[in-house]
C-alpha positions in Angstrom: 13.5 -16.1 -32.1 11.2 -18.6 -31.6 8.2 -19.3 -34.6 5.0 -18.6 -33.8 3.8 -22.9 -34.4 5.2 -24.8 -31.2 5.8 -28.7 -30.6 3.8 -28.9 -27.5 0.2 -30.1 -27.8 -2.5 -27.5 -26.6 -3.9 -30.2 -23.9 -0.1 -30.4 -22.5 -0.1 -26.7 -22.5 -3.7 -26.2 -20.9 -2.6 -28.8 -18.1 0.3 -26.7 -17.3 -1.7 -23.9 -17.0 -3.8 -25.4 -15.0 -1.0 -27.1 -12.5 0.0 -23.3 -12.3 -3.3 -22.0 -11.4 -3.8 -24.5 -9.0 -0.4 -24.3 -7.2 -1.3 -20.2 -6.4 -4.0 -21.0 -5.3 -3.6 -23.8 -3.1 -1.1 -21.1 -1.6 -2.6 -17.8 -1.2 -6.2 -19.0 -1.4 -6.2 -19.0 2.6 -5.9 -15.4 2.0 -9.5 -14.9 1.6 -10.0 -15.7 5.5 -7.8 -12.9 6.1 -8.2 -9.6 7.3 -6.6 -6.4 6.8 -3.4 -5.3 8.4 -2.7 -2.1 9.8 0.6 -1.4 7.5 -0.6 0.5 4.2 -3.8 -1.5 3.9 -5.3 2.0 5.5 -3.3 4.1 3.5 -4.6 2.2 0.5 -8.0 1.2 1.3 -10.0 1.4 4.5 -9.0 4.6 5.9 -8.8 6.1 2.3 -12.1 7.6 1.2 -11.4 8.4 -2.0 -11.0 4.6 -2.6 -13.8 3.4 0.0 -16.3 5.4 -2.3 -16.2 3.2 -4.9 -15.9 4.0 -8.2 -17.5 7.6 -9.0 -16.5 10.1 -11.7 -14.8 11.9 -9.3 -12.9 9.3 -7.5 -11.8 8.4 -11.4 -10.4 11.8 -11.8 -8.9 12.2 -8.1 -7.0 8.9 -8.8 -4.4 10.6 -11.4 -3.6 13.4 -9.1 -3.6 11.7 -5.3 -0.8 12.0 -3.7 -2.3 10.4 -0.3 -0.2 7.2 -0.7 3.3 9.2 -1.7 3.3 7.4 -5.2 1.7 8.0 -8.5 -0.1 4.6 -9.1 -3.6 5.4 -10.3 -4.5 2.3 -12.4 -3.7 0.9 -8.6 -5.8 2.9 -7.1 -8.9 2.6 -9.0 -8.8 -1.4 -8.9 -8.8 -1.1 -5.1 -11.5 1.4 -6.0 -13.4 -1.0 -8.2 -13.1 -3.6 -5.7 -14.9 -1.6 -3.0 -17.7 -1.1 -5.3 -17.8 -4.9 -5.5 -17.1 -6.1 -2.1 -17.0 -3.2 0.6 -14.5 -3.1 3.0 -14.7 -7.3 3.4 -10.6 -8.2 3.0 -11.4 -11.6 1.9 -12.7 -9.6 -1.8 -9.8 -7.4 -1.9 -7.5 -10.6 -1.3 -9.4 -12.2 -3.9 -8.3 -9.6 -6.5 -4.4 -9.7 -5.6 -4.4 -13.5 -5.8 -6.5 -13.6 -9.0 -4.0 -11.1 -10.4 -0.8 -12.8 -9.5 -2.6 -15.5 -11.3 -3.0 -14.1 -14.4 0.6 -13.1 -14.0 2.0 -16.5 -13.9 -0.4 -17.6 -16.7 1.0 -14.6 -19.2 4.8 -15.0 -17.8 4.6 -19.0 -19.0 2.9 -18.1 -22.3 6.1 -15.6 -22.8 8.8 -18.1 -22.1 6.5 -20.9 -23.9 6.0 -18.6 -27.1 9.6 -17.0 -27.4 11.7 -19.7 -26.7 11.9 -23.6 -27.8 12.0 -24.7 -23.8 8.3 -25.9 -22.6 9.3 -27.3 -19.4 12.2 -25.0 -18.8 9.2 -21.9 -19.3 7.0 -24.0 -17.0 9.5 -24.0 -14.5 10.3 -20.7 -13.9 6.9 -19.8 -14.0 6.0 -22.1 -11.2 8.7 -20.6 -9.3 7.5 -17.8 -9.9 4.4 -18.2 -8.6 4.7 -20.2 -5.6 8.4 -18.9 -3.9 7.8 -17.7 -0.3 9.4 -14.3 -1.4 6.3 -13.6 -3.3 4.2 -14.3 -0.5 4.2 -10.2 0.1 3.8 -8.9 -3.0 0.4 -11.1 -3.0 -1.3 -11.7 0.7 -0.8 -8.2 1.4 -3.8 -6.1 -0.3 -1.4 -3.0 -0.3 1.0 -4.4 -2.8 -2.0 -4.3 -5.3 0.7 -2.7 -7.2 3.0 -5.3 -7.6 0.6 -7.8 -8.9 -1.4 -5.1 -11.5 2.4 -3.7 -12.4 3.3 -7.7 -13.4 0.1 -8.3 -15.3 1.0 -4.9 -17.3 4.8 -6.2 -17.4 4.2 -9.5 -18.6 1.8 -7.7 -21.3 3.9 -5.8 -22.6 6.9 -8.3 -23.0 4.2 -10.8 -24.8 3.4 -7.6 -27.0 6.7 -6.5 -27.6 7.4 -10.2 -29.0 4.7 -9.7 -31.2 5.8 -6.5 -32.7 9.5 -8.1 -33.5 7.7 -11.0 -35.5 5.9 -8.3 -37.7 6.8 -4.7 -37.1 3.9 -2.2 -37.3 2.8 1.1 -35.8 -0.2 -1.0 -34.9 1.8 -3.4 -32.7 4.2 -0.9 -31.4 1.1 1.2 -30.1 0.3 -1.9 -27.9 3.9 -2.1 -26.4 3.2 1.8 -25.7 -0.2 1.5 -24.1 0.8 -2.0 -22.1 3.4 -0.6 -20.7 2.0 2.8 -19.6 -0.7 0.9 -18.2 1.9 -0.6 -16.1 3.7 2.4 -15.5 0.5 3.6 -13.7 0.4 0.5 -11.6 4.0 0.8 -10.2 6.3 3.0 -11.2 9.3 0.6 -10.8 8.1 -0.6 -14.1 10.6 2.0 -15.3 13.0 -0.3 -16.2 11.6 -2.5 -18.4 12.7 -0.6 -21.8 16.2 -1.7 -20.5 14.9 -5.7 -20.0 13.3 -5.2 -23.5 17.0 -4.8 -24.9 18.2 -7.6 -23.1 15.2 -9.8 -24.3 16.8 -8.2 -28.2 19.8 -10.1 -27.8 18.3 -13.0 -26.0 15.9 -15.1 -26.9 14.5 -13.0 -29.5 18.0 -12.9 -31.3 17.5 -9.6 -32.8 21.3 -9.4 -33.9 20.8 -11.9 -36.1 17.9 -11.5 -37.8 16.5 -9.2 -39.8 13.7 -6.3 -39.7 14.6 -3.1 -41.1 14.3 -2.8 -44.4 16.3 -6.3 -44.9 19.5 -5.0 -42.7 20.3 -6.5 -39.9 19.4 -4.2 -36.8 22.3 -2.3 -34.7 22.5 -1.3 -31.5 21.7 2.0 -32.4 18.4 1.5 -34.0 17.5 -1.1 -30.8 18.0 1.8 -29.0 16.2 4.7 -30.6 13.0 2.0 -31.1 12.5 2.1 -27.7 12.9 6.1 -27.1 9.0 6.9 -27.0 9.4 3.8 -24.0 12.6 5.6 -22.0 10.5 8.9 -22.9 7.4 7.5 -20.2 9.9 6.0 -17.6 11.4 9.5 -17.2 8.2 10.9 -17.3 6.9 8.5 -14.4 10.2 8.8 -12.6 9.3 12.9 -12.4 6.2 12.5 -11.1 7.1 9.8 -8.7 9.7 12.3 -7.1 8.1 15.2 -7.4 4.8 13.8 -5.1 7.7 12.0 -3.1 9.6 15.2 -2.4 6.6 16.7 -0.8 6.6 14.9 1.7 8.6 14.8 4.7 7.9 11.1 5.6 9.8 10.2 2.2 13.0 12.4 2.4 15.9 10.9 2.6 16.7 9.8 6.4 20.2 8.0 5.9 23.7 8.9 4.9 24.6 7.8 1.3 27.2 5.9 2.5 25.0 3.6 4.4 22.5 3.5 1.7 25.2 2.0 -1.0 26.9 -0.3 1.4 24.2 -1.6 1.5 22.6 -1.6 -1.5 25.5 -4.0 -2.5 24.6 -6.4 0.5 21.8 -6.5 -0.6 22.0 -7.8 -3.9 23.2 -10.6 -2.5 21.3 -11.1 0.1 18.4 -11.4 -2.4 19.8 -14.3 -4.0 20.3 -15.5 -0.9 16.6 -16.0 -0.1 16.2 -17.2 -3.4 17.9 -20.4 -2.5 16.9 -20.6 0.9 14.0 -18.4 2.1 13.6 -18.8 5.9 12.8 -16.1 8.3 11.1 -14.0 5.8 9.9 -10.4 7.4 7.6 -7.9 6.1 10.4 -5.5 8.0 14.2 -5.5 7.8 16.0 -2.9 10.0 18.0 -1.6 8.3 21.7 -2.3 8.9 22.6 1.9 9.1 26.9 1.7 9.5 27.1 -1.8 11.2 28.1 -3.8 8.5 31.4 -5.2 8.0 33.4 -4.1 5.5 34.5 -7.6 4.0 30.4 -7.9 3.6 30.6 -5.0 1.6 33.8 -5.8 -0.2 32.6 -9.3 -0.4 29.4 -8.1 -2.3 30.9 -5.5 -5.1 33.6 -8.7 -5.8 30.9 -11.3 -6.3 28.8 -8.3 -8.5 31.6 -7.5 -10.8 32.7 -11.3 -11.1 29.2 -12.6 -11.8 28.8 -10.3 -14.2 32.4 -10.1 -15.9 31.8 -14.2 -16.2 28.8 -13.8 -17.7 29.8 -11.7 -20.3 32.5 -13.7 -21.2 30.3 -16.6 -22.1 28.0 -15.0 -23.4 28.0 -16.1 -26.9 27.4 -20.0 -25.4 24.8 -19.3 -22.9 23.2 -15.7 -23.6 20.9 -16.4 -21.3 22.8 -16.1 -18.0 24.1 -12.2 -18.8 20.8 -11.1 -19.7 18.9 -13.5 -16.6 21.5 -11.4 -14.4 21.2 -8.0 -15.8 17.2 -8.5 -15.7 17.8 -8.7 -11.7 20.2 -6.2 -11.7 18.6 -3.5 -13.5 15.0 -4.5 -12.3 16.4 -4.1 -9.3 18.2 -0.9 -9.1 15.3 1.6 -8.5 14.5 -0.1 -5.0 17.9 -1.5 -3.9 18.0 1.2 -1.4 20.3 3.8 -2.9 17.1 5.9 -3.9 15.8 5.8 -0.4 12.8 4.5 0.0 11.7 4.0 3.8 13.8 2.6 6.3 13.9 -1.2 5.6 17.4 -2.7 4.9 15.5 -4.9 2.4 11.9 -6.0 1.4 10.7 -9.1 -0.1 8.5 -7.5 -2.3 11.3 -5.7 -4.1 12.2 -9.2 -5.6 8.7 -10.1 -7.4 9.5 -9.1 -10.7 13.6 -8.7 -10.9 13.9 -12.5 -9.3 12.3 -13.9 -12.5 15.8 -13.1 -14.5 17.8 -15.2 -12.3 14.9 -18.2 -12.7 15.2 -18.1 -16.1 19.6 -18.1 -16.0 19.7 -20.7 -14.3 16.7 -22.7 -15.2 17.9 -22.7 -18.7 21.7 -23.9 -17.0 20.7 -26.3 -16.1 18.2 -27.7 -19.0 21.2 -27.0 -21.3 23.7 -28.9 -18.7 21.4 -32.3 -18.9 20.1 -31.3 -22.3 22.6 -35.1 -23.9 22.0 -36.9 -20.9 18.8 -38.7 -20.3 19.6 -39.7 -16.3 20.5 -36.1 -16.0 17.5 -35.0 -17.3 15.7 -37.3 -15.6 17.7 -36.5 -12.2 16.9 -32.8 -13.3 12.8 -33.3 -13.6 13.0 -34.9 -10.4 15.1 -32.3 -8.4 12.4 -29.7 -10.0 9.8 -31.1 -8.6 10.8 -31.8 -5.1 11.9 -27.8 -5.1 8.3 -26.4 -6.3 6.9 -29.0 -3.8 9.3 -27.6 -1.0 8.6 -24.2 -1.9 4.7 -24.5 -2.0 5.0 -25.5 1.8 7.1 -22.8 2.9 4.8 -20.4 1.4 1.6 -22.2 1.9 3.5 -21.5 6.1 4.5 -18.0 5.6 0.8 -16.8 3.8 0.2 -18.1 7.8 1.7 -15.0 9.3 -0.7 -12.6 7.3 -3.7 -13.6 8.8 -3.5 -10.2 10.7 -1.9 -7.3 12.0 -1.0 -9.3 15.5 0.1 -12.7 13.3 2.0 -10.9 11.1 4.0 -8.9 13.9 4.7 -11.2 16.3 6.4 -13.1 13.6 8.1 -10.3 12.3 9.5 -9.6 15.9 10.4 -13.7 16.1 12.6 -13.5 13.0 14.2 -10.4 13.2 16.6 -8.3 15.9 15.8 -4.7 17.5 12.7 -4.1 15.1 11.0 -1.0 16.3 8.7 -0.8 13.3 7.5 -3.8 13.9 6.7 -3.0 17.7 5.3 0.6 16.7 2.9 -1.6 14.6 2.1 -4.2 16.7 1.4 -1.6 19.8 -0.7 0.2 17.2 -2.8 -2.8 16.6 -3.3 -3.3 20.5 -4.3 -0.2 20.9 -6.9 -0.1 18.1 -8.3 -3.6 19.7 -8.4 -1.8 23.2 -5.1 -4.0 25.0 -3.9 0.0 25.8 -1.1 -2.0 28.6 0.1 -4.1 26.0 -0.1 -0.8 23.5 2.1 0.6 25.8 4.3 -2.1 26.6 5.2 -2.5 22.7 5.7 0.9 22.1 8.3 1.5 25.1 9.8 -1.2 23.8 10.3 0.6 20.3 11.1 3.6 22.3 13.9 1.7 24.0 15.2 0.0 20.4 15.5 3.4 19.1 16.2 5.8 21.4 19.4 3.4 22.2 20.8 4.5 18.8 23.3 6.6 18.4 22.7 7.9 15.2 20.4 10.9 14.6 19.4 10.1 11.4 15.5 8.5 13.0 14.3 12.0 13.7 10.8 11.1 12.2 10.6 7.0 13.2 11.6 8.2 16.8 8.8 11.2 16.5 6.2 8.4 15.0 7.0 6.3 18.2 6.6 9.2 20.6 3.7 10.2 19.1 1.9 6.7 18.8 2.3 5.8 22.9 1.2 9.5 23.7 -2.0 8.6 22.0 -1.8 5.5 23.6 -1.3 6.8 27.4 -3.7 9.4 26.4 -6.6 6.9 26.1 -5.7 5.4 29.4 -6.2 8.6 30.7 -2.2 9.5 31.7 -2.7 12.4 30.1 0.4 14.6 31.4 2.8 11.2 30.6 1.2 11.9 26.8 1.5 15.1 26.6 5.7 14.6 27.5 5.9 11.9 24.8 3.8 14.2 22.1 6.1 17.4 22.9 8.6 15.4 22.4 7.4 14.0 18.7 7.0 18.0 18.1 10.1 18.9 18.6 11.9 15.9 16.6 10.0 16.7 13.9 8.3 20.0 13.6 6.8 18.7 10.0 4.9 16.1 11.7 0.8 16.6 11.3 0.0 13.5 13.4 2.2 14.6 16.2 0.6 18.1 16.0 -3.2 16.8 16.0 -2.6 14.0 18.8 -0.7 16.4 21.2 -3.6 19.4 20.1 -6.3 16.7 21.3 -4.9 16.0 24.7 -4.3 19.5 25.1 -8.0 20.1 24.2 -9.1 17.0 26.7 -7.1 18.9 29.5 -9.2 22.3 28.8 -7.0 25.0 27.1 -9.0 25.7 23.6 -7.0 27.9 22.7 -3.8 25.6 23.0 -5.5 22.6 21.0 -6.7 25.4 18.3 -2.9 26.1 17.8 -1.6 22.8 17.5 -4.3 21.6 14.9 -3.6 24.8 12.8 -0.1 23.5 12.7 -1.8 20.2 11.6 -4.0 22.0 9.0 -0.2 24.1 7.6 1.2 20.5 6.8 -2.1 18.3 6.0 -4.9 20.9 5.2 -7.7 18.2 4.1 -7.1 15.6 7.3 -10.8 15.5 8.2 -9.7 14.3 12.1 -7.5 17.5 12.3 -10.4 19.9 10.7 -13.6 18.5 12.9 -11.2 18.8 16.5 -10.6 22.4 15.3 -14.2 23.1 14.6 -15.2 21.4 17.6 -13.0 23.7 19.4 -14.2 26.6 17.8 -17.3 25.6 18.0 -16.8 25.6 22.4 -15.4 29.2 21.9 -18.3 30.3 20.4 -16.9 30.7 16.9 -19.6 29.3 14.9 -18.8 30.6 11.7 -15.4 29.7 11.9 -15.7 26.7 12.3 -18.6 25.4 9.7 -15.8 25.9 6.8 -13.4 23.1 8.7 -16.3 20.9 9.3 -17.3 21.0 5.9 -13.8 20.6 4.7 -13.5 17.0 7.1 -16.7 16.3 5.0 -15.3 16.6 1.4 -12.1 14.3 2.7 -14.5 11.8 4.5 -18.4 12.4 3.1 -19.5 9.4 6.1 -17.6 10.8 9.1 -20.3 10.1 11.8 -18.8 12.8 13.9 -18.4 15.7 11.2 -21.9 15.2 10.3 -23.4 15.3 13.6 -21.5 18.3 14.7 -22.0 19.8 11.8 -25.6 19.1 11.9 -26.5 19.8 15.3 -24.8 23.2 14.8 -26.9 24.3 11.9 -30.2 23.0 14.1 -29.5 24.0 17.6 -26.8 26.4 17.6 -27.4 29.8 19.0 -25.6 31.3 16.2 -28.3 32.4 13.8 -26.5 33.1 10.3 -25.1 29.4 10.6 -28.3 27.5 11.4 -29.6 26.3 8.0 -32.5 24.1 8.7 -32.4 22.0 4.9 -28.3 21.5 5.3 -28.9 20.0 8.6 -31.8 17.7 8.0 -29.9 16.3 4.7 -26.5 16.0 7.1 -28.7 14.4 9.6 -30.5 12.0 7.3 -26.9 11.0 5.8 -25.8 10.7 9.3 -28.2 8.1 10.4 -28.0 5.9 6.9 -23.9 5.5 7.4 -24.7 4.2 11.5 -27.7 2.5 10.1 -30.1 4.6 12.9 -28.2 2.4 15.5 -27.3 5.8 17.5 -30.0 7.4 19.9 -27.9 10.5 19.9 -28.1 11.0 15.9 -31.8 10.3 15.9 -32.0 13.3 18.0 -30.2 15.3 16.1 -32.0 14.3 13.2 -35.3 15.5 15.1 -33.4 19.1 16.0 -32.3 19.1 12.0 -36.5 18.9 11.0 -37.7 21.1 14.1 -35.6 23.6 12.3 -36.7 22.8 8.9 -39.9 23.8 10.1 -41.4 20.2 10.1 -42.0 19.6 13.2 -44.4 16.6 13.0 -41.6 14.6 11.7 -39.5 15.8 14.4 -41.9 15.1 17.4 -42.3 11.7 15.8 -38.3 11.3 15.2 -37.6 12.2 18.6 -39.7 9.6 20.0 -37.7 7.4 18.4 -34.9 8.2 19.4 -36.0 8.4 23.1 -37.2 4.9 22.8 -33.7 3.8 20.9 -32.1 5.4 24.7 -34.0 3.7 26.9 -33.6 0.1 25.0 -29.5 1.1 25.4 -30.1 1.7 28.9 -29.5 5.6 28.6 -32.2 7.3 30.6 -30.5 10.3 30.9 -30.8 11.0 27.4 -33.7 9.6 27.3 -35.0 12.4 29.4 -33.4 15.1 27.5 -35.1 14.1 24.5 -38.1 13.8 26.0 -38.1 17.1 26.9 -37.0 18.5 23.5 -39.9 16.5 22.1 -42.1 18.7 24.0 -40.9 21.5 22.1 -41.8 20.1 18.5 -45.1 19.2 19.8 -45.0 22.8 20.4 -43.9 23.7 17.4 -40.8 25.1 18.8 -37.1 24.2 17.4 -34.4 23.1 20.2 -31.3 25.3 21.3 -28.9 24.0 22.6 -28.3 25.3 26.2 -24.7 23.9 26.8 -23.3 25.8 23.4 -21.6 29.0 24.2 -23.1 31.9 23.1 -22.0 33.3 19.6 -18.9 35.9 18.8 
């Protein structure tokens, strides 16, 4: 191992540093324009209210014990917490944060390689690969792989740590490693690994086998091992807990034979380094390959697997580095390579942002050791090096491109890959949310047509998702029996599906049958019992029965999940003010509902006004709701709504009256 005093001057190392910073973010600094996309970023942040609350003490405790996101990540989850605390819901802040931590990522991977080894330019190298290759364009422009950018600050942490602990053992130091790395444990629980790359780092470049630290012997394998067994002790316990949440849900079983999964899991090994070398038509989604590949492929892959590593080992002893830069990628890799299934990509991009680094560093260091006599070679070699990070930081500069948004990112997606119906699912999602319903449903019956001309029956659930997605899209064009065929159909490919149940229970409730949209959303409520959409369409539908006091419990439950739904509170509200029902109506609930109400929509709503002015009339203050009302009838007629204008007119009368509203069109109480 390397000693702690170095040969390179501190300005050369600070210019580095600062080549590095400046290559990200020339990069991924466009990222800031960009916007969300609808693929996790909902999941993660906007549509997630325990995140879009900011940080609070119960959002702190909530964040060890969500399950919402079908991973145990919480140090993720409260960053994206902290960040909507500092910015909102404005992307460019949330981009900010990924690209600031991929930074510092880069910085503490180049002061590993820098400190542990006696190879500046070789270190700064590989961390400029790092930073810059268009296969880490995912892991960074897309705010939902917060993960892999906090997990690789935490990684690189703990490797820096780990290096100090070997110069001077102590409990101290050793406490460090333990606390770095559950840190990173927390962020992404592919971390799991890394006791395994901290043996490899053992035998190269710290040298371990040769040196001495244990009471003047020389330290065997055995003792490397048993070091590290409070390390193996927290990957098995985040491996538990990532498969227990994972388990629970249907969405993450395993949809794929296990033949398929390890045929290709050898491809795709390969096809990894592939991109390494030449990264073009880079995807956020692979299909995945299910049976069709060939079996040379296959046979092919294992050869080249066993050969790489059989030649590495057996030249070892000369270049240690290339059997420990190869099992780093290998091992790294293993927990996402696809035989531990993991959604229904062949491959992702992402999946490479860590394990690549092995391979940078095997053959980096090849090559420096190749030239390391011949000054034209090395000369020849400094040049090739910087024509390659030039290279790269256009083709990712390009790629960053497609994550601009949802629509960006799919269309590209669809241009560089074959029979994608993910990628048409999403992108007829994003139309829809945008209002183009024909080109919603265009997409979507194109998915429809990609899947649905499979043969296999393993899709049950992407095939329901499909079904389900263009019945709520003809649903809002107003094709309603067309969506209710596609949403029966969703139900009855997958049973265990809560978004099927809740989309097919509101058409059913838009056609008229109560009692038919109660049962579906129950069957929502068995599988997802907080959904706060699911809960306020089954009090609403209560609510139309007459079932007051049925439904203020599912109201109030949408309200926990999602404390600024407009349309929980003002149901809820006007319920408790001008219901008929007289052991719900609570005239303090409703005015404190009401006054929430109206700060979340900023009073921009003449409807909420008014219910705000029920909310006091039953409060017994019914100067304020005159005077509220009055407001609100103003608010109407400036938004050309004379109708209700009229309504509240007339409701105003009764506060000046000193009478409270009822509500005339609500059925009468059971």
């Amino acid at each position: 191992m390397k000693s702690t005093s170095t040969s390179s001057p501190t300005w050369l190392r600070l210019l580095v540093g600062a080549v590095l910073v400046a290559l990200v973010w020339i990069v991924f600094g466009q990222t800031l324009r960009h916007d969300f996309v609808n693929y996790d970023d909902k999941t993660y942040v906007y549509g997630n209210s325990l995140v879009t609350s900011g940080v609070t003490t119960h959002g702190l405790k909530e964040a060890f014990v969500d399950t919402d996101t079908k991973n145990w990540h919480p140090l993720t989850i409260i960053s994206h917490m902290i960040d909507c605390q500092v910015f909102g819901l404005k992307p460019g802040g949330h981009h900010f944060t990924n690209v600031l931590l991929h930074t510092v990522a880069v910085l503490l991977l180049f002061v590993f390689l820098e400190t542990v080894t006696d190879r500046f330019w070789c270190a700064a190298f590989v961390s400029a690969v790092f930073a810059i290759h268009p296969l880490r364009v995912e892991s960074v422009a897309w705010i939902a792989e917060r993960k892999d950018v906090l997990s690789a600050v935490f990684f690189f942490l703990t490797l820096i740590a780990y290096a100090r602990y070997v110069r001077g053992p102590s409990f101290g130091r050793y406490a460090v490693v333990l606390v770095m790395f559950a840190c990173g444990l927390m962020s992404k629980a592919m971390l799991v690994t890394a006791p395994a790359v901290l043996l490899l780092l053992d035998y190269w470049p710290l040298n371990r086998r040769q040196t001495s630290d244990v009471g003047g012997q020389k330290p065997g394998m055995q003792w490397l091992i048993l070091e590290k067994t409070p390390l193996f002790v927290l990957s098995a316990i985040s491996s538990v807990i990532t498969f227990m949440i994972q388990i629970r849900s249907s969405e993450s079983l395993a949809q794929l034979p296990l033949a398929w999964r390890v045929e290709n899991a050898l491809v795709t090994y390969v096809t990894y380094i592939g991109q390494m070398f030449w990264p073009v038509d880079l995807a956020v989604f692979y299909p995945h390959p299910d049976d069709r590949l060939a079996f040379w492929q296959i046979a092919l892959a294992a050869i080249l697997l066993v050969a790489v590593t059989w030649s590495f080992l057996g030249i070892r002893k000369r270049h240690p580095y290339l059997i420990v830069g190869w099992l780093w990628y290998v091992i790294m890799l293993a927990p996402v390579i696809g035989i531990i299934e993991v959604g229904l990509q062949g491959h992702a991009d992402r999946y490479t942002y860590l394990p690549q680094v092995g391979l940078y560093i095997a053959i980096t260091w090849l090559a420096a050791d190749i030239s390391v006599s011949n000054p034209a070679q090395k000369r020849i070699l400094g040049t090739v090096g910087v024509i390659s990070v030039t290279a790269l930081t256009v083709c990712s500069w390009k790629q960053t491109t497609y994550w601009k948004n949802s629509e960006s990112l799919w269309t590209h997606t669809l241009a560089v890959t074959k029979d994608n119906d993910v990628a048409l699912t999403n992108l007829g999602n994003y139309f829809m949310q945008q209002g183009r319903l024909d080109g919603a449903v265009a997409s979507l019956q194109r998915a429809l047509d990609v899947r649905s001309a499979s043969e296999n029956q393993h899709y049950s659930l992407s095939l329901a998702i499909i079904h389900a997605t263009m019945g709520e899209a003809l649903a809002r064009i107003g094709r309603l029996d067309d969506a209710l065929d596609h949403l029966r159909q969703a139900v009855e490919l997958r049973p265990d599906f809560p978004d099927a149940h809740y989309n097919l229970g509101a058409v059913i409730f838009r056609k008229g049958d109560l009692d038919g949209a109660i049962a579906e959303w129950q069957s929502a409520l068995a599988l997802h019992p907080n959904d706060p959409g699911t809960n306020t369409g089954l009090a609403n539908a209560l609510v139309q029965k007459g079932l007051f006091r049925e439904a203020v419990p599912h109201y109030k439950i949408a309200l926990k999940a999602d404390p600024d739904s407009p349309l929980a509170l003002n149901n809820l509200a006007w319920v408790m003010s001008a219901g008929p029902d007289d052991s719900v109506r609570n005239g303090t609930a409703a005015v404190e509902l009401a006054l929430r109400l109206n700060q979340v929509t900023n009073r921009s709503n003449p409807g909420f006004i008014r219910t705000l002015a029920a909310a006091y009339a039953e409060a017994g203050q019914f100067d304020k709701a005159a005077e509220t009302a009055q407001t609100a009838s103003n608010l109407a007629e400036s938004q050309g709504q004379p109708e209700l204008a009229r309504k509240i007119d007339e409701e105003t009368n009764l506060y000046r009256d000193h009478r409270p509203f009822r509500d005339p069109t609500l059925p009468n109480a059971k």
